[in-house]
DODRENDREN-591860 format. One record per residue (C-alpha): residue number from 1; chain; x, y, z; residue in three letters. Coordinates in steps of 0.05 Angstrom, whole numbers, plus 5000, padded with zeros to 4 digits. Layout:
N
(NUM; A; (X; Y; Z); ALA);
...
//
This chain:
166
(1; A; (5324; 5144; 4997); UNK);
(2; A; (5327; 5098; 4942); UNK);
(3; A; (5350; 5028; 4944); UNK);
(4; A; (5392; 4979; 4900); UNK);
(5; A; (5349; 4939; 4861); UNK);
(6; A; (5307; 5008; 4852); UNK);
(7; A; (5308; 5051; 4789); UNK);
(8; A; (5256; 5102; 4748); UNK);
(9; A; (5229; 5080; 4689); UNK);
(10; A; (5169; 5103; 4636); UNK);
(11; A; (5110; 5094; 4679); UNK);
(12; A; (5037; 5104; 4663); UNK);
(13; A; (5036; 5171; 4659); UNK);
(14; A; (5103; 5199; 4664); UNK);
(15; A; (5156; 5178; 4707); UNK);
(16; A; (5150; 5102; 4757); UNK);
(17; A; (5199; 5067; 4799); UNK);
(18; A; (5216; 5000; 4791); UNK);
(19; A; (5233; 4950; 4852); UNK);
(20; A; (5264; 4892; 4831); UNK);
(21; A; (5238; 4853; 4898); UNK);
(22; A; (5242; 4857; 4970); UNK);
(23; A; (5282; 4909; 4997); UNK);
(24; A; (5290; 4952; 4932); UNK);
(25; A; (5252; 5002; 4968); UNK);
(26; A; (5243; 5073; 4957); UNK);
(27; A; (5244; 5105; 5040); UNK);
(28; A; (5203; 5180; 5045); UNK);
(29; A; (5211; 5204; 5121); UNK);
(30; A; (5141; 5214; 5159); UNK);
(31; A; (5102; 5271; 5133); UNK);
(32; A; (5058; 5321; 5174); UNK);
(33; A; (5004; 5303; 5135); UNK);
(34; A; (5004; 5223; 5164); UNK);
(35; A; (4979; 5261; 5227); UNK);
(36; A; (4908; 5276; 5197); UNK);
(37; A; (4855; 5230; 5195); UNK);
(38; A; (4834; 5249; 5120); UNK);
(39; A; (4885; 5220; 5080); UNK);
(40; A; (4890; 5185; 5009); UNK);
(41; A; (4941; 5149; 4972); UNK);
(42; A; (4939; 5123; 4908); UNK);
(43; A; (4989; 5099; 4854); UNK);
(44; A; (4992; 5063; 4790); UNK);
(45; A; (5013; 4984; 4795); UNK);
(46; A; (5044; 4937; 4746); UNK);
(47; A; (5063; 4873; 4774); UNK);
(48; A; (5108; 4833; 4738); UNK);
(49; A; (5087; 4779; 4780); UNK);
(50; A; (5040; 4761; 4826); UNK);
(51; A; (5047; 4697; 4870); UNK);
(52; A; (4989; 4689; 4916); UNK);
(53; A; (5014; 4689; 4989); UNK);
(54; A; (4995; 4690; 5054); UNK);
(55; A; (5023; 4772; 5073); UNK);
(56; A; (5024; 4832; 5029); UNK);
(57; A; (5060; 4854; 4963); UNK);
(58; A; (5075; 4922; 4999); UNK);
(59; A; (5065; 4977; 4949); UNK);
(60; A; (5055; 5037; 4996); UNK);
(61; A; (5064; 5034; 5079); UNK);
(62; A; (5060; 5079; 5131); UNK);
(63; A; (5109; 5033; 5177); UNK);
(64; A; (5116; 5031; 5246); UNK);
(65; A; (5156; 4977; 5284); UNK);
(66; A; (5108; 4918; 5270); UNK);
(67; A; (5129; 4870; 5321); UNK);
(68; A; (5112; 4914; 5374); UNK);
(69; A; (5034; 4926; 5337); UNK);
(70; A; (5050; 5001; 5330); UNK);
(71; A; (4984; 5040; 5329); UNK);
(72; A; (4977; 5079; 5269); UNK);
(73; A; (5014; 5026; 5214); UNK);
(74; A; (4979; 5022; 5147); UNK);
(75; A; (4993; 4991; 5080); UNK);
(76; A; (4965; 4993; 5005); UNK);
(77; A; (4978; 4936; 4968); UNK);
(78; A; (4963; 4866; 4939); UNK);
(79; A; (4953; 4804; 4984); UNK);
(80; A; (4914; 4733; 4971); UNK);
(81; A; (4844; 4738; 4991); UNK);
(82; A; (4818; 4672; 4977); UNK);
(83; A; (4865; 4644; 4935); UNK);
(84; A; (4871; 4705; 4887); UNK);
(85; A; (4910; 4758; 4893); UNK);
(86; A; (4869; 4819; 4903); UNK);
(87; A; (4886; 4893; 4933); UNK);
(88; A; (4882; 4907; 5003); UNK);
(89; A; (4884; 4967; 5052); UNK);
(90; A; (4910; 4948; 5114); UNK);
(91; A; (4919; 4980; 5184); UNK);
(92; A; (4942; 4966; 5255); UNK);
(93; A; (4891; 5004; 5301); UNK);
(94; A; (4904; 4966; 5368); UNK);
(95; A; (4883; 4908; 5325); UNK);
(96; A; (4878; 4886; 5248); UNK);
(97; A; (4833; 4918; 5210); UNK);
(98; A; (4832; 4892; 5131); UNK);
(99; A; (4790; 4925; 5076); UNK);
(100; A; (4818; 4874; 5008); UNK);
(101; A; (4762; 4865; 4942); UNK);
(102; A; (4764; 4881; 4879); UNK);
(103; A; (4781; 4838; 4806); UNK);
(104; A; (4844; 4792; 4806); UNK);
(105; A; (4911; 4815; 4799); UNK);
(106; A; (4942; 4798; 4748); UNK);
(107; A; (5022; 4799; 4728); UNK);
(108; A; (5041; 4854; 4660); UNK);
(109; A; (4974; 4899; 4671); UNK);
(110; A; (4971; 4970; 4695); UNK);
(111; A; (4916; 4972; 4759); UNK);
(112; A; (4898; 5046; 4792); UNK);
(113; A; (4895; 5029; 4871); UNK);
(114; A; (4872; 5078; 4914); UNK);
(115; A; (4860; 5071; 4996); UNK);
(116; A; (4826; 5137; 5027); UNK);
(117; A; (4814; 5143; 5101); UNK);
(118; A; (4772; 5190; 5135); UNK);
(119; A; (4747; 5221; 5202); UNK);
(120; A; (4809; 5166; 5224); UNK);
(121; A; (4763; 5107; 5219); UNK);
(122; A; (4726; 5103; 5153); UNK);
(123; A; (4769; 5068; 5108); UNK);
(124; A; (4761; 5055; 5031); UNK);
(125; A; (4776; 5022; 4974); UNK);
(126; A; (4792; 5035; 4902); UNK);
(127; A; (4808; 4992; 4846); UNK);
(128; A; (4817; 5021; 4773); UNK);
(129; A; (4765; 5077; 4788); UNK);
(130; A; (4718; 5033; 4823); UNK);
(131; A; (4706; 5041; 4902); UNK);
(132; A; (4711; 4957; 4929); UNK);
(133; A; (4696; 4958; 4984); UNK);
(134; A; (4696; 5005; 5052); UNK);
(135; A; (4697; 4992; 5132); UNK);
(136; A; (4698; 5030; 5188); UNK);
(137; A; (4761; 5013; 5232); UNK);
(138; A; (4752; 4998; 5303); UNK);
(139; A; (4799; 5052; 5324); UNK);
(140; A; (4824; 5117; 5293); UNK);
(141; A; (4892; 5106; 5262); UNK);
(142; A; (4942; 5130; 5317); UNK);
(143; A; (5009; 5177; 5306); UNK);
(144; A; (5056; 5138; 5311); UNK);
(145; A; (5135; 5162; 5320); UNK);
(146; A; (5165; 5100; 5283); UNK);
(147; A; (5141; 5116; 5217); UNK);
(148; A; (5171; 5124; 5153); UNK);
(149; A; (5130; 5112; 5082); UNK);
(150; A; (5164; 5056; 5047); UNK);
(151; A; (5147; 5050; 4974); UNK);
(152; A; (5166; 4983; 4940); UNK);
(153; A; (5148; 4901; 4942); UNK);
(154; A; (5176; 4882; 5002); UNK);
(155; A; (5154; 4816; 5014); UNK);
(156; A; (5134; 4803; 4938); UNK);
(157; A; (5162; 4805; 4868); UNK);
(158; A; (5178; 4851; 4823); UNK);
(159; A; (5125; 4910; 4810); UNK);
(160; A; (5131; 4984; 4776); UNK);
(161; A; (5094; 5042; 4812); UNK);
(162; A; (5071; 5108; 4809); UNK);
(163; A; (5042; 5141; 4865); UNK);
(164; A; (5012; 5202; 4894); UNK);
(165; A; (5001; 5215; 4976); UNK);
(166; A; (4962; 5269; 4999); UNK);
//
């Protein structure tokens, strides 16, 4: 489901979508393949701004009901890591578990992000081809029945994307 505020545009290679700010959201239901613990998404990013702040930019999450600390929530995108806004992978595994590096991110330039997890635990980093940084979570990433992948900047300003899950 696509959202107002939400449109395709020329992207990096082919087609993006453009979010025009939080809650111009493109909505996929869960996928069977959330349910594995070897999992990668990636997607192209242009901010068209990026104001440092305390949570993320959301550009991919697996979302769960986040007040109640759902096991199993994720999220690839751009948060302030001190003072500059940087990209993050982020999880909920019975507590917070943040892997965020990588160069400043800045507004009107194409980055490549890519967040990979595997064996459940071992989570990594990409940034424009580079790995950032990696960690092992203290958990595996749970299933979790809320979730629905939510593709947009929910909680940020306006960004293109394209994306690939697998």
């Amino acid at each position: 489901m696509v959202a107002d505020g939400a449109k395709w545009v020329e992207g990096k290679f082919g087609s993006a979508v453009e979010v025009s700010g939080p809650g111009a959201d493109v909505v996929i239901p869960m996928l069977d393949v959330y349910n594995q613990e070897d999992l990668t998404f990636e997607c192209w990013v242009y901010p068209f701004n990026v104001t440092p702040q305390q949570y993320n930019q959301i550009i991919i999450t697996g979302r769960g009901e986040w007040g109640a600390d759902a096991p199993g929530a994720f999220q690839l995108g751009i948060t302030l890591t001190d003072d500059i806004p940087k990209a993050r992978w982020f999880f909920w595994v019975r507590q917070w578990a943040t892997v965020s590096a990588g160069p400043e991110i800045k507004k009107n330039n194409w980055y490549h992000f890519a967040g990979t997890l595997e064996g459940g635990q071992k989570a990594t980093l990409y940034v424009n081809g580079e790995e950032v940084a990696q960690s092992d979570l203290p958990a595996k990433l749970a299933d979790n029945p809320y979730i629905c992948w939510l593709v947009g900047s929910s909680g940020g300003p306006p960004v293109r994307l394209s994306w690939l899950c697998r």
